[in-house]
N, C-alpha and C positions, 0 to 999 in steps of 0.2 A: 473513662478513656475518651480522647476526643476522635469524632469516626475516621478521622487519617491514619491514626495510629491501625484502626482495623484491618486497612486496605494493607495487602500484600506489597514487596518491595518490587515483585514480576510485575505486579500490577501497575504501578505506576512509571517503572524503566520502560513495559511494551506503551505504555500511552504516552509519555516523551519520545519516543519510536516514532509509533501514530503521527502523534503532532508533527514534529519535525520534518516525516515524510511528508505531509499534506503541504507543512508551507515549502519546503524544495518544490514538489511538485505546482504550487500556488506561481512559484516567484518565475521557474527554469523551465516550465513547458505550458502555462495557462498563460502565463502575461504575454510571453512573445509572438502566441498563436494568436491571443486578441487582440494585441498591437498593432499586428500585420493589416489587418482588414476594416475598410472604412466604414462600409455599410453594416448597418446593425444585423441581419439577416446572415452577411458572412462572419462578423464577430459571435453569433448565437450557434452558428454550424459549428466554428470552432471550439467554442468549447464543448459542446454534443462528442463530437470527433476527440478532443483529449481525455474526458472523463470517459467514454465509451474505452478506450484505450488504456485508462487504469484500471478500469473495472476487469477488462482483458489479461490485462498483466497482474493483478492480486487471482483472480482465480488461478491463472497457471502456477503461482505461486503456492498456493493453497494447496493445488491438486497435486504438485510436487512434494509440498510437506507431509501430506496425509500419504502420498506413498512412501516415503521415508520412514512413515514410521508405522504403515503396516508392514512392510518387508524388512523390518528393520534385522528381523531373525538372518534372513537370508544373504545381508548386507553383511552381516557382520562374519558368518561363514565365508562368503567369499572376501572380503578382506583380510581375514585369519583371527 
């Protein structure tokens, strides 16, 4: 078998995920934050300041998901 065949089909629809988000995130909030600024010292802050802000926004994300699905019990009582 060749090793694509191996890989799961979660496996590769969450890494076309993946990718797609990194390039949105690449094209709709990295370029325009380093477009804006001339000096190389505020272009370097800039993207400090955007990737510091994904890394912010996937843990919330994360910390969301893992509570969804330890309380999922609970979740699901109080929805019926």
């Amino acid at each position: 078998m060749p090793p694509i065949a191996e890989i799961g089909t979660e496996y590769i629809l969450f890494g076309a995920a993946g990718l797609i988000s990194l390039i949105a995130f690449s094209v709709l909030i990295l370029a325009p934050a380093v477009g804006s600024f001339g000096r190389t010292w505020e272009k370097v802050t800039a993207i400090f300041v955007s990737v510091f802000v994904l890394i912010a926004l996937l843990a919330i994300g994360i910390a969301i998901g893992i509570g969804i699905v330890y309380y999922w019990d609970d979740i699901t009582q109080l929805v019926g």
